[in-house]
PyMOL Python script that loads the backbone (N, CA, C, O; Angstrom):
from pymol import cmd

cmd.read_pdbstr("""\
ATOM      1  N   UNK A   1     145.765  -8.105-151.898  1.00  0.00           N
ATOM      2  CA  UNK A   1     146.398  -8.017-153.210  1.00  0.00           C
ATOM      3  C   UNK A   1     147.443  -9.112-153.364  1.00  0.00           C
ATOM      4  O   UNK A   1     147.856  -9.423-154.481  1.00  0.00           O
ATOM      5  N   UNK A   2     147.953  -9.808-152.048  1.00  0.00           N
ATOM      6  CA  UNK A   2     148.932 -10.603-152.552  1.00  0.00           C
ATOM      7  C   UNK A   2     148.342 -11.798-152.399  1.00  0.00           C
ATOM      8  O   UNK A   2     148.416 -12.589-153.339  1.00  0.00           O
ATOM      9  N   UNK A   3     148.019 -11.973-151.842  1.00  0.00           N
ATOM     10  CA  UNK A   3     146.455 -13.244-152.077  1.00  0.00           C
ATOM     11  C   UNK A   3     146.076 -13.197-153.959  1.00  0.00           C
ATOM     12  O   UNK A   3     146.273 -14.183-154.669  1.00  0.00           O
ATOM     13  N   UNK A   4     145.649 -12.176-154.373  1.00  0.00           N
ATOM     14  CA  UNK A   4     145.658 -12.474-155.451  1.00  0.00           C
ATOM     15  C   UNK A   4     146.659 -13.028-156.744  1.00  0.00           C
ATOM     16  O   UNK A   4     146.418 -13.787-157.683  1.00  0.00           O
ATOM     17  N   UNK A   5     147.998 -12.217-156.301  1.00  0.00           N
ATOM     18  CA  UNK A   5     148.779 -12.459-157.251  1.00  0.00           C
ATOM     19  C   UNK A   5     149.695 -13.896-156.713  1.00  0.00           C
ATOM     20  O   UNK A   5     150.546 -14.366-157.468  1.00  0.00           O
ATOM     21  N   UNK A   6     149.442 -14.478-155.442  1.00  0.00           N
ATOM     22  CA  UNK A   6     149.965 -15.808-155.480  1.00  0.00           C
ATOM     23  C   UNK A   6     149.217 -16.583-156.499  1.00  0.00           C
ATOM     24  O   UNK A   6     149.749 -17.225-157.404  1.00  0.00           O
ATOM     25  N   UNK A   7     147.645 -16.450-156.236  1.00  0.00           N
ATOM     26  CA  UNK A   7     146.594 -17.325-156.971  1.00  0.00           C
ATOM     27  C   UNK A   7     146.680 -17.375-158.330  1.00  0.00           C
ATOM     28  O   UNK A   7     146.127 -18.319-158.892  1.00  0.00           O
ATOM     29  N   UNK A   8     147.322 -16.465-159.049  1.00  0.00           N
ATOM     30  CA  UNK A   8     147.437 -15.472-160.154  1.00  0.00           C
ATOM     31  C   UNK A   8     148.901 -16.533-160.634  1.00  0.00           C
ATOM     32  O   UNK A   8     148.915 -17.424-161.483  1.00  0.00           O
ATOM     33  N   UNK A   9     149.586 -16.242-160.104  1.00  0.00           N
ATOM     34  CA  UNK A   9     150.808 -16.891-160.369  1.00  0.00           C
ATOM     35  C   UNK A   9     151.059 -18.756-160.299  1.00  0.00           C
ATOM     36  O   UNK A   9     151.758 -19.398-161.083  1.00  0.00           O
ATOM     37  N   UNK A  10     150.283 -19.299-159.156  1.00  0.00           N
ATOM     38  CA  UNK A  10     149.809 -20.975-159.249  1.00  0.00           C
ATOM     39  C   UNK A  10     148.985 -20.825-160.642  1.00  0.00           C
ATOM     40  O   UNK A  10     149.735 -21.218-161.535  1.00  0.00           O
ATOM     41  N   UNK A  11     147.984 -20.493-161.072  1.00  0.00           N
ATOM     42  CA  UNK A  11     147.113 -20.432-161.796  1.00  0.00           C
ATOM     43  C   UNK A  11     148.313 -20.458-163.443  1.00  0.00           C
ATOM     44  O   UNK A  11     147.842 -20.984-164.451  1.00  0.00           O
ATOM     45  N   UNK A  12     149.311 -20.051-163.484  1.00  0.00           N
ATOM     46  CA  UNK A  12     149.869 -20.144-164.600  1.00  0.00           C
ATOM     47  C   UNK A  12     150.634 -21.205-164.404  1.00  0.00           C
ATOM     48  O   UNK A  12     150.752 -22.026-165.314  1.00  0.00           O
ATOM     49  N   UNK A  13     151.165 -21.345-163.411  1.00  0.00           N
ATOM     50  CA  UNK A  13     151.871 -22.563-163.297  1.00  0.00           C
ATOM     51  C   UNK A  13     150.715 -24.155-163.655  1.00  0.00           C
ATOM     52  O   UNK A  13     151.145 -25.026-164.412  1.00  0.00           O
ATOM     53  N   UNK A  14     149.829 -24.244-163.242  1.00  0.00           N
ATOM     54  CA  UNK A  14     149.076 -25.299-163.622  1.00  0.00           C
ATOM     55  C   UNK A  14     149.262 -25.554-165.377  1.00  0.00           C
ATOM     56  O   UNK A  14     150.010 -25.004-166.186  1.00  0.00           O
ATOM     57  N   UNK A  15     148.367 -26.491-165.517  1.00  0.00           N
ATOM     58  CA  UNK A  15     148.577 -26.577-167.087  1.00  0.00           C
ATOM     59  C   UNK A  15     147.181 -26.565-167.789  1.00  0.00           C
ATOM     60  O   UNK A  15     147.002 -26.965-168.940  1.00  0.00           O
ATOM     61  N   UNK A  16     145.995 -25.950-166.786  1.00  0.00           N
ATOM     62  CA  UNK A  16     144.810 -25.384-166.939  1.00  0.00           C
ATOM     63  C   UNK A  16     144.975 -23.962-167.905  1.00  0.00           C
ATOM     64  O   UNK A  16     144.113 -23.762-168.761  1.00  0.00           O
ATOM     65  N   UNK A  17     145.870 -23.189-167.775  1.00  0.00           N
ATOM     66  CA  UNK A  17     145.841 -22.186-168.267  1.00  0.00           C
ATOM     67  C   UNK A  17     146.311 -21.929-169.418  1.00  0.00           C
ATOM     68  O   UNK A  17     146.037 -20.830-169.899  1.00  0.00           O
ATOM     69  N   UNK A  18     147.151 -22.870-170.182  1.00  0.00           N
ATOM     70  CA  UNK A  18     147.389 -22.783-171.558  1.00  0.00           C
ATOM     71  C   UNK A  18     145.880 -23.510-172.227  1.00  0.00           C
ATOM     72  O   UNK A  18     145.096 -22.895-172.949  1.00  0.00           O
ATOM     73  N   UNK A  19     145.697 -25.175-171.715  1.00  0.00           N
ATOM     74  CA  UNK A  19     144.034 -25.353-171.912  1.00  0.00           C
ATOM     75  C   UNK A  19     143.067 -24.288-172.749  1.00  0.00           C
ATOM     76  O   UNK A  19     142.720 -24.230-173.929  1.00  0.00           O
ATOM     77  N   UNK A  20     142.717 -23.225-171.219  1.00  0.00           N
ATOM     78  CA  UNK A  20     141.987 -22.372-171.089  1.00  0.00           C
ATOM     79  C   UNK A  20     142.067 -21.431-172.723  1.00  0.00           C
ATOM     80  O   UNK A  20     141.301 -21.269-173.673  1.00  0.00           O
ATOM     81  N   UNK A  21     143.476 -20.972-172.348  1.00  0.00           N
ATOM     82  CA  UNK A  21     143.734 -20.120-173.654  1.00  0.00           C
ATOM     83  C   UNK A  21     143.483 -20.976-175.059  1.00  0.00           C
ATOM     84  O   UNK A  21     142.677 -20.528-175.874  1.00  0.00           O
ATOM     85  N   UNK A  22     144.177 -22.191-175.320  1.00  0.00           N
ATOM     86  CA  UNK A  22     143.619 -22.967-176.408  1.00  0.00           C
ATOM     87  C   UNK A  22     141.780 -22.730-176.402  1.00  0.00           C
ATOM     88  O   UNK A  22     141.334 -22.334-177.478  1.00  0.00           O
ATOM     89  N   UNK A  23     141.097 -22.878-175.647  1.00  0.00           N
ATOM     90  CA  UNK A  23     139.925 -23.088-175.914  1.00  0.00           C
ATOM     91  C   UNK A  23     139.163 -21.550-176.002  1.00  0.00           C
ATOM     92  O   UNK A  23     138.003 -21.266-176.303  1.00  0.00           O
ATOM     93  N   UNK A  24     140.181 -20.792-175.656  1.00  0.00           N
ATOM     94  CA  UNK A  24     139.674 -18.907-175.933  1.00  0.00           C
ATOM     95  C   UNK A  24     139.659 -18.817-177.582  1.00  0.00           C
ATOM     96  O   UNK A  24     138.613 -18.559-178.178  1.00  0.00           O
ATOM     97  N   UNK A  25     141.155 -19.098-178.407  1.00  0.00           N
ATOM     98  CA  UNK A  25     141.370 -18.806-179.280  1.00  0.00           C
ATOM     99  C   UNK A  25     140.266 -20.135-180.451  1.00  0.00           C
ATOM    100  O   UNK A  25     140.021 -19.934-181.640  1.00  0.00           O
ATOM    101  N   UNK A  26     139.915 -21.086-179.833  1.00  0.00           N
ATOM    102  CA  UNK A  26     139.085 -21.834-180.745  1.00  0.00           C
ATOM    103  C   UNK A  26     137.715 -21.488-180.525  1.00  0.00           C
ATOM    104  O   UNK A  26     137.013 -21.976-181.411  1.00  0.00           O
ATOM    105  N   UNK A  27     137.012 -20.777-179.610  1.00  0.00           N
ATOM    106  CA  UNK A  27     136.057 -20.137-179.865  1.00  0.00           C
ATOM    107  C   UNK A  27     136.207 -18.805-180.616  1.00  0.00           C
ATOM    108  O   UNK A  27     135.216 -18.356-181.191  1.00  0.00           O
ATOM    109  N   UNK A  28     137.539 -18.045-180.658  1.00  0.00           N
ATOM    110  CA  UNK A  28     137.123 -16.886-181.276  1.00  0.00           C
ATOM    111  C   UNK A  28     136.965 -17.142-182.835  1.00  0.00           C
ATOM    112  O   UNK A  28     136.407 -16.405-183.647  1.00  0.00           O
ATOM    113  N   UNK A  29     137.679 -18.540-183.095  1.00  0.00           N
ATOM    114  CA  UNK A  29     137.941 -18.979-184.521  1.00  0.00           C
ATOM    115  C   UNK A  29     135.812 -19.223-184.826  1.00  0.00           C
ATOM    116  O   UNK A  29     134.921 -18.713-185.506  1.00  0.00           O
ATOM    117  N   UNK A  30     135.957 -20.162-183.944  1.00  0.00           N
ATOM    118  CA  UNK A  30     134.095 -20.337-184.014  1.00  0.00           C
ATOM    119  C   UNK A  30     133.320 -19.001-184.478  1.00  0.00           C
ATOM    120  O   UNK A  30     132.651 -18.755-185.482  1.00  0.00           O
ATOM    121  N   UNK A  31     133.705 -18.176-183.258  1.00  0.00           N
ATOM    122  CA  UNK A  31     132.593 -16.697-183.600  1.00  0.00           C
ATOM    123  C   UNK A  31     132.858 -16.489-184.860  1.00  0.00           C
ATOM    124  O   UNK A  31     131.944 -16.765-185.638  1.00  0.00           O
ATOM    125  N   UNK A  32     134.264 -15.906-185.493  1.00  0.00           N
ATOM    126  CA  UNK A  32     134.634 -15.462-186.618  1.00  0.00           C
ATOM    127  C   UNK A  32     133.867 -16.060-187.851  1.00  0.00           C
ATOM    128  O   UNK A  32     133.326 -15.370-188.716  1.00  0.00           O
ATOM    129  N   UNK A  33     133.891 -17.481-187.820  1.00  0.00           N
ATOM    130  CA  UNK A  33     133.661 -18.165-189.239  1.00  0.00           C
ATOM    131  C   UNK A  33     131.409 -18.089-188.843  1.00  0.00           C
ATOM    132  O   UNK A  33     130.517 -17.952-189.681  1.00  0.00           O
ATOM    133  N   UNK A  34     131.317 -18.199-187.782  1.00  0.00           N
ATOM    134  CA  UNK A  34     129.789 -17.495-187.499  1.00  0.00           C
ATOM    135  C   UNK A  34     129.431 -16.185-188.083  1.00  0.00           C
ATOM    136  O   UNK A  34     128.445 -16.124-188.817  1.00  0.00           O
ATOM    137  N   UNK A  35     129.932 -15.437-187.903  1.00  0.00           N
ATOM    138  CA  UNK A  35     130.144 -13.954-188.342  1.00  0.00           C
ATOM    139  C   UNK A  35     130.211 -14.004-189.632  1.00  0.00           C
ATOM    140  O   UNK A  35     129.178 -13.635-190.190  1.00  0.00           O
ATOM    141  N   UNK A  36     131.295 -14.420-190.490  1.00  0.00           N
ATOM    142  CA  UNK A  36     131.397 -14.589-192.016  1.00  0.00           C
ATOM    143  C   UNK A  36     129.612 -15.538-192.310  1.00  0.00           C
ATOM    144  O   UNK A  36     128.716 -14.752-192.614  1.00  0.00           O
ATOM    145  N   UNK A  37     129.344 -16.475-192.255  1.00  0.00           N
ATOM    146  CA  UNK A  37     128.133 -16.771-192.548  1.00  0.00           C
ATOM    147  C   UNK A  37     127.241 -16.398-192.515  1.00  0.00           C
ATOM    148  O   UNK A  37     126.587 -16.478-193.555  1.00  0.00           O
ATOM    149  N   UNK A  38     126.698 -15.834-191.482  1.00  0.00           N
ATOM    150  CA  UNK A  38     125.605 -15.175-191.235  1.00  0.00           C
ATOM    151  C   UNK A  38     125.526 -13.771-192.033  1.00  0.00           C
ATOM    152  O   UNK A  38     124.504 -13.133-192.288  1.00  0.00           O
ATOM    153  N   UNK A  39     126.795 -13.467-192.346  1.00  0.00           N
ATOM    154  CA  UNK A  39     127.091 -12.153-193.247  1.00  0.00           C
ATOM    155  C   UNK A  39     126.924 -12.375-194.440  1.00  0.00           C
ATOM    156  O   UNK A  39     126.024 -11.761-195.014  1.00  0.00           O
ATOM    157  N   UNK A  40     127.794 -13.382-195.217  1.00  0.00           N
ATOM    158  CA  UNK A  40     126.776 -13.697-196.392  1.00  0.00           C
ATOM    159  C   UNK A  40     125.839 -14.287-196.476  1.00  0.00           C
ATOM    160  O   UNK A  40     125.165 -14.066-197.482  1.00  0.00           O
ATOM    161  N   UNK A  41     125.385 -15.208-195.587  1.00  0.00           N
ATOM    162  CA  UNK A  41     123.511 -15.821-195.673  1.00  0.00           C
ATOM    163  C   UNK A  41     122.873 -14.380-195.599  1.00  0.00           C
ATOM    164  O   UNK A  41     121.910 -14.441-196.363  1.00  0.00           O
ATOM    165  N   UNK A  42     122.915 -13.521-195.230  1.00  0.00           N
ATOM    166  CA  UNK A  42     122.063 -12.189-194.771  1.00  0.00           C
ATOM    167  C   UNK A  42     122.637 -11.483-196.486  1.00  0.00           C
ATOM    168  O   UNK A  42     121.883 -10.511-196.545  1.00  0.00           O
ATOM    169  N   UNK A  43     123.300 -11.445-197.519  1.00  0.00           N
ATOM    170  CA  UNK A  43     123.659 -10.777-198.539  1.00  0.00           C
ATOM    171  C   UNK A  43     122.886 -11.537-199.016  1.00  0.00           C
ATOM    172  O   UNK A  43     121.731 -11.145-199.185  1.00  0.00           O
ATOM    173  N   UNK A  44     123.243 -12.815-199.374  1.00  0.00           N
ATOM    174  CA  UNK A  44     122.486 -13.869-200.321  1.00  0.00           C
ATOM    175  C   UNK A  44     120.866 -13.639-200.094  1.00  0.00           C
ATOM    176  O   UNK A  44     120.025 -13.774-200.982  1.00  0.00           O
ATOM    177  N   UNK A  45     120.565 -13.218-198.550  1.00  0.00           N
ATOM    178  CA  UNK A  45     118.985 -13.207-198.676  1.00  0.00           C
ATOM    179  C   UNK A  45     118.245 -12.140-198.818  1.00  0.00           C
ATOM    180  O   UNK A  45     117.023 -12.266-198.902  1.00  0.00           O
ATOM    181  N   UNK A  46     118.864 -10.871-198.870  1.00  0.00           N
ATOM    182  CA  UNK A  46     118.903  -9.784-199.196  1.00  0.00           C
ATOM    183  C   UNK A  46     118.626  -9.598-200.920  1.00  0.00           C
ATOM    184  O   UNK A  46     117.748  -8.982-201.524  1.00  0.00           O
ATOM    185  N   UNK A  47     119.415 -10.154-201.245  1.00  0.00           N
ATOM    186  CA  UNK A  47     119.416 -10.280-202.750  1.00  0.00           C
ATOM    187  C   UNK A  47     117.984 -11.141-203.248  1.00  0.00           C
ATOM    188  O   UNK A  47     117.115 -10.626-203.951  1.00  0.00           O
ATOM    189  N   UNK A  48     117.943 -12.377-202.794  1.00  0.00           N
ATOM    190  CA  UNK A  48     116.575 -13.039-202.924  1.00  0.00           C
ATOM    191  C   UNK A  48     115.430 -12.109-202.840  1.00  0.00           C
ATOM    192  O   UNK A  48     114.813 -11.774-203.851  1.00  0.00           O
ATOM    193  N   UNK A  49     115.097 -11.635-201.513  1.00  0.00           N
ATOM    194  CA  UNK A  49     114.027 -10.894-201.244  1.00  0.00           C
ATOM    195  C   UNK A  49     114.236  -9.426-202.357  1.00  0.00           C
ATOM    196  O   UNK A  49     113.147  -8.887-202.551  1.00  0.00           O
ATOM    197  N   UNK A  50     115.202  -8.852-202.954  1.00  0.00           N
ATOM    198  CA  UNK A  50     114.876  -7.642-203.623  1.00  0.00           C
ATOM    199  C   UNK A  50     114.226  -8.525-205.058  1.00  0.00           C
ATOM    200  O   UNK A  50     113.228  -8.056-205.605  1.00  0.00           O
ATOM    201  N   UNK A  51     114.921  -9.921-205.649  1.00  0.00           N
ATOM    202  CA  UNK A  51     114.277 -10.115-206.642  1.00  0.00           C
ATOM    203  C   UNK A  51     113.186 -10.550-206.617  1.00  0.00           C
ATOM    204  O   UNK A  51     112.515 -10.494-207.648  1.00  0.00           O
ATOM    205  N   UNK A  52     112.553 -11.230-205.222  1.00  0.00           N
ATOM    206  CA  UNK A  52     110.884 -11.760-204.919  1.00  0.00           C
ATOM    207  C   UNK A  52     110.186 -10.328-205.251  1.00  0.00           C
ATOM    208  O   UNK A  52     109.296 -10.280-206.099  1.00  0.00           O
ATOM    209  N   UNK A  53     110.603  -9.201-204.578  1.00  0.00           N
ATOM    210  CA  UNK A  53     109.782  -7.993-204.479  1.00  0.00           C
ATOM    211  C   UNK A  53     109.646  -7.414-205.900  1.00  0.00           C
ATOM    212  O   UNK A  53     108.485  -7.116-206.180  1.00  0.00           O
ATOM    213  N   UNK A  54     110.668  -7.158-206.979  1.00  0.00           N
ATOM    214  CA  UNK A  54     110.682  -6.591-208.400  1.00  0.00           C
ATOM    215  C   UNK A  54     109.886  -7.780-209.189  1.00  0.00           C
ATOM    216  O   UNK A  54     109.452  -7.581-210.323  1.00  0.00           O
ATOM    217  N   UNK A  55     109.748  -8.824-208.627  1.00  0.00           N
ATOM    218  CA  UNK A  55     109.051 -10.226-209.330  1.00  0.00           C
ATOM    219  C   UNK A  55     107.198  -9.196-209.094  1.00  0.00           C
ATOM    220  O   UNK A  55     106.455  -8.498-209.785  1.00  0.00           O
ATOM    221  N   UNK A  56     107.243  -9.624-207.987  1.00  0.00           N
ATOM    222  CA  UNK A  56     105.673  -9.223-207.513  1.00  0.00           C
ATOM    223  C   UNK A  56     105.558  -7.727-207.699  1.00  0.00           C
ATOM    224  O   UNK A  56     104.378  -7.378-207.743  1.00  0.00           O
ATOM    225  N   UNK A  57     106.308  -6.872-207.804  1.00  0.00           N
ATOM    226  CA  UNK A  57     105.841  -5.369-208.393  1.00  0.00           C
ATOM    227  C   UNK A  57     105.464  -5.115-209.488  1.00  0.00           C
ATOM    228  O   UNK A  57     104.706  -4.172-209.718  1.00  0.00           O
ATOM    229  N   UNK A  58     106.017  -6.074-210.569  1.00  0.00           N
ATOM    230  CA  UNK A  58     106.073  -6.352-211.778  1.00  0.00           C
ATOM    231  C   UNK A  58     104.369  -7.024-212.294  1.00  0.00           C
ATOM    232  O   UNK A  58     104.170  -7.373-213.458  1.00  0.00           O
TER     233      UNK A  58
END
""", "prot")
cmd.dss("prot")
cmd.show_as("cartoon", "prot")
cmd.util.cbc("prot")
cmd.orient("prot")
């Protein structure tokens, strides 16, 4: 256990670990604005396909 928390503690001291965190929070920004798109591309095509289908029922 103290093996770990030396490693634990160098590991913040480096300047890898703010890095690290910068590049956590710019992927979660990535997923997020992924998420919003795919959420409205999937409304927008949702909507398409109900008016293809009332087109051809018609």
């Amino acid at each position: 256990m103290k093996k770990f928390a030396t490693s634990l503690v160098e590991f913040l001291k480096e300047e890898d670990g703010p890095t690290a965190v910068e590049y956590a929070v710019m992927l979660a920004l990535i997923v997020v604005v992924c998420l919003a798109a795919v959420g409205t591309i999937g409304t927008n095509a949702k909507g398409k396909f109900e008016e293809v289908g009332t087109a051809i029922g018609n």
